[in-house]
LOLO-240893 format. One record per atom (N, C-alpha, C): x negated, y negated, z negated; residue in one letter. Coordinates in steps of 0.001 Angstrom, whole numbers, padded with zeros to 6 digits, always signed. Atoms other than C-alpha are relative to their C-alpha. Example, Ala and Ser with C-alpha at 12.3 -4.5 7.8 and 13.67 -1.06 7.14 Angstrom:
-000890+001190+000000a-012300+004500-007800a-000900-001200+000000a+000820+001190+000060s-013670+001060-007140s+000770-001090-000730s
END
This chain:
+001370+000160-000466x-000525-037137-046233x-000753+001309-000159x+001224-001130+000315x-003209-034344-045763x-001268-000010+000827x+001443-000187-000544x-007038-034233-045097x-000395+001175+000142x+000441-001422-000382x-008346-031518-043177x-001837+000168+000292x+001752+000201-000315x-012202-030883-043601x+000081+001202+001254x+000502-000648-000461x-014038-028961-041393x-001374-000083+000501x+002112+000571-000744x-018161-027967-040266x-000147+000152+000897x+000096+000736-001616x-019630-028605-037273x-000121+001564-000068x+000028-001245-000713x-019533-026352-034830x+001419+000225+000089x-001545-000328+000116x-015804-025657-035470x+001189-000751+000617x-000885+000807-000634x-013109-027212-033227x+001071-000367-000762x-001575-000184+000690x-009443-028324-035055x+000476-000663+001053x-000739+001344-000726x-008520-030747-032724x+001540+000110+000372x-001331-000795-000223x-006116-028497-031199x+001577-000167-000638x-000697-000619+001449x-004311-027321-034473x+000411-001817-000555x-001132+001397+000265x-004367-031425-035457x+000839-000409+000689x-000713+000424-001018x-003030-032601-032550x+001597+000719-000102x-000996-000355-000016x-000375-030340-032581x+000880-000351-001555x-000494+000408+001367x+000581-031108-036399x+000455-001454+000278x-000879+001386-000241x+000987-035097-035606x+000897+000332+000689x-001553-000245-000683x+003205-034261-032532x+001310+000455-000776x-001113+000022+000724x+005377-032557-035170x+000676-000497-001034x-000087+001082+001733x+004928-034686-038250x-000373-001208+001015x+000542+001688-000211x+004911-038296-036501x-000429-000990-001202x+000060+000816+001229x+005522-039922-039742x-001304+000628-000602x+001003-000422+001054x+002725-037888-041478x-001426-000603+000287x+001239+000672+000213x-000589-039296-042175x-000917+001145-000153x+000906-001168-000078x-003229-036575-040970x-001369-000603+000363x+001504+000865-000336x-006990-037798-041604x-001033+001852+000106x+000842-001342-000154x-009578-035140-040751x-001813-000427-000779x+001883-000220+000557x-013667-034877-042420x-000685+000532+000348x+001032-001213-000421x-016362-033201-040897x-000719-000253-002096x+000968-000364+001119x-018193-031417-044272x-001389+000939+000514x+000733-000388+000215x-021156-030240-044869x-000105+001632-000290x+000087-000979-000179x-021943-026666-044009x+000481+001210-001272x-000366-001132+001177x-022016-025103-047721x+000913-000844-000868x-000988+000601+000347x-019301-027736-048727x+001365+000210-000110x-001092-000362+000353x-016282-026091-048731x+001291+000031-000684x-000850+000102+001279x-014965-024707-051546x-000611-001176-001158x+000017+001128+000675x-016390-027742-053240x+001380-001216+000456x-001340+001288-000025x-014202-030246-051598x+001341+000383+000146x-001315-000539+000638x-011383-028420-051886x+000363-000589-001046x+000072-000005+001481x-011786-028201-055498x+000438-001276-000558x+000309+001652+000786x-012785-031922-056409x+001254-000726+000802x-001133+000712-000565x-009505-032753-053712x-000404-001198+001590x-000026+000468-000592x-011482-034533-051212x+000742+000036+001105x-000904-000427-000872x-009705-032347-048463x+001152+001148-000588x-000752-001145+000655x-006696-030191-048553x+000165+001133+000694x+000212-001352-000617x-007454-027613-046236x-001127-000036+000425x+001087-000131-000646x-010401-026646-044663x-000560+001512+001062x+000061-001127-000815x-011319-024504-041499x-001732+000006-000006x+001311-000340+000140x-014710-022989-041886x-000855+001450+000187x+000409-001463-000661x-016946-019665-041270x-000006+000324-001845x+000490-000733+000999x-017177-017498-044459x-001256+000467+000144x-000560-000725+001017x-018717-015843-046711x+000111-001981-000877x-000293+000878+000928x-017649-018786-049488x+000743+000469-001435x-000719-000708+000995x-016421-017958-052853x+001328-000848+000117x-001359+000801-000521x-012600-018191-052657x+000938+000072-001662x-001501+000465+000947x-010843-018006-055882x+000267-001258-000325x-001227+000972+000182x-008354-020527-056961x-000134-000377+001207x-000385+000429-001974x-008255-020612-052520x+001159+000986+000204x-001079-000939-001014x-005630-019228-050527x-001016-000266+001320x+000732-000215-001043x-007659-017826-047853x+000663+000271+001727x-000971-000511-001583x-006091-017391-043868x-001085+000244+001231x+001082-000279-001381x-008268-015436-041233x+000860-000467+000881x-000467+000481-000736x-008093-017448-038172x-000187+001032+001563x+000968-000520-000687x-010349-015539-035816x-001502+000585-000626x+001348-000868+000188x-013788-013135-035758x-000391-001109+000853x+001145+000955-000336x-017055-015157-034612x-001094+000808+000267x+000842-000587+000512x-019696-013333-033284x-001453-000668-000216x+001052+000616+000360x-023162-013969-034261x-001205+000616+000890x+001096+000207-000799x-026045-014635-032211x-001627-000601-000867x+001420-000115-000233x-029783-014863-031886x-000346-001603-000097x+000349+001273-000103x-031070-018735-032122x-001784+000669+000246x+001643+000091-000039x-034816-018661-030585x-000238-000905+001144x+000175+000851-000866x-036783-021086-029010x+000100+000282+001764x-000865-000273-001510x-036057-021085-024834x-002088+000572+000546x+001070-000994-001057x-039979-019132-024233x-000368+001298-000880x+000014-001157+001129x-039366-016759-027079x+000134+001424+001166x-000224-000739-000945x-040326-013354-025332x+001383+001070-000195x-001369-000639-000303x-036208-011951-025491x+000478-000565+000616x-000934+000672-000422x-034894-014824-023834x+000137+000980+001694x-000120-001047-001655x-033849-013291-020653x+000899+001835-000120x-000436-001328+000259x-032005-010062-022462x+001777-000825-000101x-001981+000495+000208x-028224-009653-022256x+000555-000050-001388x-000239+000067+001441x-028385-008854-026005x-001013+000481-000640x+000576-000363+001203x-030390-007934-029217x+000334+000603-001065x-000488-000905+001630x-030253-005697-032301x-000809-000564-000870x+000441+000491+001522x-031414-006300-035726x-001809+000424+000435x+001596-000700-000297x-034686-004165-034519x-000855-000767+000613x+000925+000653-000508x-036043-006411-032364x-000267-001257-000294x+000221+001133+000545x-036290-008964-034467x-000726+000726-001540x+000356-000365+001239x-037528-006834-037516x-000936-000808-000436x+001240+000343+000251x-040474-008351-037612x-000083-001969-000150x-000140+001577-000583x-039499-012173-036822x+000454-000470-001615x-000787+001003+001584x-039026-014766-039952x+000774-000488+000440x-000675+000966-000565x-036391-016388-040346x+000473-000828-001689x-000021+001314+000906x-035921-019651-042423x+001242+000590-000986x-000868+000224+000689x-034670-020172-046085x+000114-001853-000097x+000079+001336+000281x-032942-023440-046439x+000659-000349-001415x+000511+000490+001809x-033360-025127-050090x+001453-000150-000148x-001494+000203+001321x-030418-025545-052213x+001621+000946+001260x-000772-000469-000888x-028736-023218-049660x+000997+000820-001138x-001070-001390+000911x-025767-021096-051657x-000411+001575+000305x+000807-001574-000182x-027202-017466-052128x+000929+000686+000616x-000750-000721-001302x-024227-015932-050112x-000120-000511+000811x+000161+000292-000967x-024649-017929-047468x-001250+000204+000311x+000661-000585-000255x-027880-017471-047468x-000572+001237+000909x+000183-001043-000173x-028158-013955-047526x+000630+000919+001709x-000949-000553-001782x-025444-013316-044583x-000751-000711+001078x+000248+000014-001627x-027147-015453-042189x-001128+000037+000367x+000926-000400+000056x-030147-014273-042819x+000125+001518+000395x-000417-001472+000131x-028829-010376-043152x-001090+000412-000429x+000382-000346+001459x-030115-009914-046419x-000099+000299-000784x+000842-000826-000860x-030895-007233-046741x+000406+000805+001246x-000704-000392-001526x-030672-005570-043356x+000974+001598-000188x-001175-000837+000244x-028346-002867-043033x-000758+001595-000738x+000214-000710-000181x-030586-000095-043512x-001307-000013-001718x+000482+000026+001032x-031588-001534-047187x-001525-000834-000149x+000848+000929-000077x-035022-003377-045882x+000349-001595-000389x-000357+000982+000645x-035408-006995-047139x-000360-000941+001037x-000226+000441-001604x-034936-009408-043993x-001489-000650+000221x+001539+000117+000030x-038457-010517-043093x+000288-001926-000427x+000380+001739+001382x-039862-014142-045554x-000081-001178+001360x-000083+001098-000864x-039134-017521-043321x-000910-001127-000277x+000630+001532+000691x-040602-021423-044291x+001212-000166-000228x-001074+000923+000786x-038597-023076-046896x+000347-001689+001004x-000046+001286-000249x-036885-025660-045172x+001385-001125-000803x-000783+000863+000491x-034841-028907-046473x+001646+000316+000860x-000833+000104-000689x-032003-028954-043863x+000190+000898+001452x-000486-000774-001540x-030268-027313-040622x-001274-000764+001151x+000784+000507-000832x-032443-029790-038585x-001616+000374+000032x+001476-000322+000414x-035753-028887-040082x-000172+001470+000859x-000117-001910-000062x-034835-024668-039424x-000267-000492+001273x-000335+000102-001416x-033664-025977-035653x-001941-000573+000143x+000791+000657-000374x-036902-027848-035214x-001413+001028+000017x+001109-001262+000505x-039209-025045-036800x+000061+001448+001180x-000379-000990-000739x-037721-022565-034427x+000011-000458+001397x+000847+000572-001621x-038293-024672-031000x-001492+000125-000254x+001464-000639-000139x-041806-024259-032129x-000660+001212-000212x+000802-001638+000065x-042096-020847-032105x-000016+000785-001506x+000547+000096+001120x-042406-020745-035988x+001064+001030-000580x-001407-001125+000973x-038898-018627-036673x+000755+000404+001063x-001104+000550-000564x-035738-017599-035584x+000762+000412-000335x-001292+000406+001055x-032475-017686-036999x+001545+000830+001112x-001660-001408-000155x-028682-015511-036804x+000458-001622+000231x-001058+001175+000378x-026040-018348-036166x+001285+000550+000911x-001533-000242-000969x-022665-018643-034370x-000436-000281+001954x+000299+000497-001290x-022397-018594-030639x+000027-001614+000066x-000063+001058-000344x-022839-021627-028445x-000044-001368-001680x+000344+000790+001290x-024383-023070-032079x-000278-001685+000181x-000298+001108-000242x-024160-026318-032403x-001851-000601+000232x+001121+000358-000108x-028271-026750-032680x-000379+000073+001313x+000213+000671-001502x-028410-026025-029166x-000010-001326+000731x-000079+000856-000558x-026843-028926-028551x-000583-001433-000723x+001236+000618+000398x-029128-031069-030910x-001258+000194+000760x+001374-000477-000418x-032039-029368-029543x-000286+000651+001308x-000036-000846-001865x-033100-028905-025745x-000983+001172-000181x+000930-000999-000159x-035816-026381-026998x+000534+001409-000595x-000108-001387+000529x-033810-023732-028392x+001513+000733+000817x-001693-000361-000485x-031073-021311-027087x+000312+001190-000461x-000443-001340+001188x-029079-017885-028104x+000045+000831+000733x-000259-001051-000641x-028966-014478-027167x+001119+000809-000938x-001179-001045+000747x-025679-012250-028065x-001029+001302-001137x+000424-000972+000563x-026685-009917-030996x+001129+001026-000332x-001096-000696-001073x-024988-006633-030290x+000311+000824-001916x-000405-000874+000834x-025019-004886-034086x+000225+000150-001095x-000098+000751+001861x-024301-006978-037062x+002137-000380+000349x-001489+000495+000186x-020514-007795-038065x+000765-001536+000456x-000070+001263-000740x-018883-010995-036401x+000428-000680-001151x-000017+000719+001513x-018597-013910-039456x+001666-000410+000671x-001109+000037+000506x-015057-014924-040358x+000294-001605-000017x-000127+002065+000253x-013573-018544-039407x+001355+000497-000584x-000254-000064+001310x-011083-018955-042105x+000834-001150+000068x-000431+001520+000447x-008516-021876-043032x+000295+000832-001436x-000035+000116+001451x-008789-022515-046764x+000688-000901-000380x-000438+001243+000680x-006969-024449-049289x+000671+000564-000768x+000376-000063+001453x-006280-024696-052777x+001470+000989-000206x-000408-000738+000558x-004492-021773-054336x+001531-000771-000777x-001445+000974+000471x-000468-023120-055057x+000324-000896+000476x-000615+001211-000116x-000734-026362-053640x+001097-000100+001153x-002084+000067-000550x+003346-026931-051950x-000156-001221+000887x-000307+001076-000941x+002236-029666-049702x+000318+000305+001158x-000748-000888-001297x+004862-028595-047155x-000931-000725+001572x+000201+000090-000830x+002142-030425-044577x-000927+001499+000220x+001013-001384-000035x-000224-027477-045212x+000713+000939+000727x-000731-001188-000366x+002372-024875-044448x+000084-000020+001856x-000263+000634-001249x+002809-026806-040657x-001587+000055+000558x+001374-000166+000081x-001153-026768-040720x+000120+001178+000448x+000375-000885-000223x-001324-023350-041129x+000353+000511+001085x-000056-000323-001532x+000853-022580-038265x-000404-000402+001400x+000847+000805-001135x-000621-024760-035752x-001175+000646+000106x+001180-000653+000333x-004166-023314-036905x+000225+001175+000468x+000127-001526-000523x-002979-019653-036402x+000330+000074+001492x-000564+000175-001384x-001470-020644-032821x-000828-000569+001135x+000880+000943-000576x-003823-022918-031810x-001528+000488+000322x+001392+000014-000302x-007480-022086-032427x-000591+001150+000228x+001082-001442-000642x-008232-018433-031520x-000045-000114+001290x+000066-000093-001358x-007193-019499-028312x-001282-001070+000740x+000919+000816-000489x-010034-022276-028315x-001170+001043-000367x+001698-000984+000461x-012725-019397-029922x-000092+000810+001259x+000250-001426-001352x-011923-016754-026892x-000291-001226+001181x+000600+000515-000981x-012902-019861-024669x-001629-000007-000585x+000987+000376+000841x-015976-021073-026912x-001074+001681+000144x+000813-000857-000158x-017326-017641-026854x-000219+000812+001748x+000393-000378-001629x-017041-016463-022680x-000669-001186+000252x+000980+001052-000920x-018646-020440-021970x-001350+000486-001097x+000878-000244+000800x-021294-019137-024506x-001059+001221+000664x+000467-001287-000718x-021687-015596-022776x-000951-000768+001381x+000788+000120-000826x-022473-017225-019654x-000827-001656+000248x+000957+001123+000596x-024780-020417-021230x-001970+000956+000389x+001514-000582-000735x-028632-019747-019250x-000742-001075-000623x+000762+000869+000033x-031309-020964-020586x-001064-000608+000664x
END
């Protein structure tokens, strides 16, 4: 048996699919987790792998880059950039963008870019509770926020959309899982995962490129 978490936004389907076809007999349950959930459920055993974006603290993980991710612009759809082919850190200097509460201070900080490259301290957001709150705060004009392409709040939210940002580092999707553990399904995991899902990210990011708002 093996449980495979993963957070939204992130496809496996692929990578499972192909694991039953080769394990019939095996018992493969999947979890969507919770964004800064990770290396927690690892840990505590809820799942035994998990595909997710870094940064996360990884010891006692065995870490496996799957694919680069790049990171985009989230602003509401009359924000005056919408309409640019891309953005730098500069033209947003000035723009808040949301902290969310009991957020993990590396995660934080990265998707915030915190501080910006050039040693400034990323400009002060509204404290919010949850992903939905940030998304909701930012259709009204109030912020706007770094995330992954074709972010999944888009598709919560008809008022917000993304522009490519052209000069920050692309975040790191990742399969994790626990440091030693010999469950020869993992090993069948991992190859499926490395075979499987960069080829769903290089789609995920060209239907993203040409996403109009």
């Amino acid at each position: 048996m093996i449980t495979i978490g993963y957070t939204r936004g992130l496809l496996i389907t692929p990578a499972v699919r192909a694991l039953r076809k080769a394990e019939p007999d095996a018992e493969v349950k999947t979890r969507l987790l919770s964004w800064n959930d990770s290396r927690s459920a690892l840990l505590d055993h809820r799942v035994d792998a998990v595909v997710a974006r870094l940064p996360f603290v990884t010891d006692q993980l065995r870490v496996t880059l799957l694919y680069d991710e790049p990171r985009v612009l989230v602003v509401p759809l009359d924000h005056p950039l919408v309409g640019r082919e891309a953005v730098t850190l500069d033209d947003i200097a000035e723009e808040p963008i949301p902290h969310v509460r009991q957020s993990d201070p590396l995660l934080n900080a990265y998707w915030r870019m915190d501080p910006r490259p050039d040693g400034r301290p990323a400009p002060d957001g509204p404290l919010v509770e949850d992903l939905e709150d940030k998304h909701e705060l930012i259709a009204a004009g109030q912020a706007v926020a770094i995330g992954p392409p074709l972010d999944y709040a888009t598709g919560l939210h008809p008022g917000l959309t993304t522009i490519p940002l052209r000069d920050i580092e692309p975040s790191k999707v990742v399969l994790a899982t626990r440091a030693g553990d010999r469950n020869p399904l993992l090993s069948a995991f991992r190859d499926h995962a490395e075979a499987e899902l960069p080829k769903h990210q290089r789609h995920t990011v060209a239907t993203s490129a040409a996403v109009k708002p």
